[in-house]
C-alpha positions in Angstrom: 61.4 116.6 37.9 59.0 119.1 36.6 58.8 122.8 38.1 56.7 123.0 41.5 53.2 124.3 41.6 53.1 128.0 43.5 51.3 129.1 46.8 49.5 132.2 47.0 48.5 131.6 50.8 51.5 130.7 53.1 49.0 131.2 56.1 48.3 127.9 55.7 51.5 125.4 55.1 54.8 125.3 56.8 58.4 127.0 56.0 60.8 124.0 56.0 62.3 125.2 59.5 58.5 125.1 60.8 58.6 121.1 59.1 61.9 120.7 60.8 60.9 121.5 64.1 58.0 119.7 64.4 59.0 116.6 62.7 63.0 116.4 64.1 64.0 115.9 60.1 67.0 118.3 59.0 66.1 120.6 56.4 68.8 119.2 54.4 66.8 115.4 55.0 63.6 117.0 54.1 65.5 119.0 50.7 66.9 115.4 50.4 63.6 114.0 50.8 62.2 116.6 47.8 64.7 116.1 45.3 65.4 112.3 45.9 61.6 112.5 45.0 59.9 110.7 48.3 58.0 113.4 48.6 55.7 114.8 45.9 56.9 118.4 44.6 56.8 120.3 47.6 54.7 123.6 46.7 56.3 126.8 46.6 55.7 130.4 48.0 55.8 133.4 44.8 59.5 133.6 46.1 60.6 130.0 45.4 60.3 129.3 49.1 58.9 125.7 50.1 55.8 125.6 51.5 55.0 122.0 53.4 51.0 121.6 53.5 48.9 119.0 55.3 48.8 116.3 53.1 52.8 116.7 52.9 53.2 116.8 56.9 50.8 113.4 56.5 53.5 111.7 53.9 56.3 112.6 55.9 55.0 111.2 59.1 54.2 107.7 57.3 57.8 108.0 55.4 59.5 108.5 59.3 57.7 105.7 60.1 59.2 103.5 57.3 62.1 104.6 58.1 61.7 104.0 61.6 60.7 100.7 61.1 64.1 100.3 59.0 62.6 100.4 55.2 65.4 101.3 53.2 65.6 104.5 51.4 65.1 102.6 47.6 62.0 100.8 49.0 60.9 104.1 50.2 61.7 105.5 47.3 59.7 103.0 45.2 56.5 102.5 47.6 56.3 107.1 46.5 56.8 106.0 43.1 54.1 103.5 43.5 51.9 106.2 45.4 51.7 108.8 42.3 51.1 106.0 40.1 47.4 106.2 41.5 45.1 103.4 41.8 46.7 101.1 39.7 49.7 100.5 42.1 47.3 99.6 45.1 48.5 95.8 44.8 52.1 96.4 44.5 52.1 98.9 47.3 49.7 96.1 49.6 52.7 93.8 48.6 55.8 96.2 49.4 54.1 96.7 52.8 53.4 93.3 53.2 56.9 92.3 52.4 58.5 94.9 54.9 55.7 94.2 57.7 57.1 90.8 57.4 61.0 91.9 57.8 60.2 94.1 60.8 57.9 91.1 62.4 61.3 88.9 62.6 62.9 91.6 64.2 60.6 92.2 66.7 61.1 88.5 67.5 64.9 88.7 67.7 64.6 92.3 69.8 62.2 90.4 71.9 64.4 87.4 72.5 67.3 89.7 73.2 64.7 91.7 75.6 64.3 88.4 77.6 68.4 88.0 77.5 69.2 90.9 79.3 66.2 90.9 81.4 67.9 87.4 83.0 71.3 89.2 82.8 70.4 91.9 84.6 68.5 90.0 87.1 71.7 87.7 87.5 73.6 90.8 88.5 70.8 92.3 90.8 71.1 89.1 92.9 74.8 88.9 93.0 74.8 92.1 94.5 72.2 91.2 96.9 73.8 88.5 98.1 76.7 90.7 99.0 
């Protein structure tokens, strides 16, 4: 991975304990997140410090929520490979979406069902004690 570009103006990006805080990510996920190379080289202060801007506090939100949404970390991994591959990669990145929105569809359906299962369970118990 090539050398980070340098910040001159810290006043306007995070420190990685600033990310940390407002994201809930460790620093050592978001140092994961940096070398695993998920995230774009994160820039860096004169002192070799990391310095999170904007557009990186926008990437990280979208990559908590494919995580979130249970994408593993290779599919993540290629959707930001995909990403600095530019325009070209628009279809494949439609289809890794696609493909995943998909997957978390079904397990809305099976949470749901499961939803409705304890919903009647706990409704069962409710009127056994009731009836008491």
């Amino acid at each position: 991975m090539s050398a980070s570009p340098q910040l001159n103006d810290d006043a306007q990006t995070l420190s990685i304990t600033e990310v940390s805080h407002r994201t809930g990510l460790s620093a050592h996920t978001l140092r994961y997140y940096d070398k695993a190379g998920l995230v774009q080289a994160v820039r860096r202060s004169p002192v070799g410090v990391r310095r999170y801007a904007t557009a990186d506090m926008d990437w990280l939100a979208f990559l908590m929520r494919l995580r979130d949404t249970g994408m593993s970390i290779a599919d993540m991994k290629l959707f930001a490979e995909l990403r600095r591959a530019g325009d070209e990669s628009i279809a494949a990145r439609l289809e890794l979406l696609s493909d995943h929105r998909k997957v978390v569809d079904q397990r809305l359906r099976i949470l749901r069902s499961s939803m409705r299962a304890l919903d009647k369970k706990i409704a069962h118990y409710r009127a056994l004690l009731e009836d008491r």
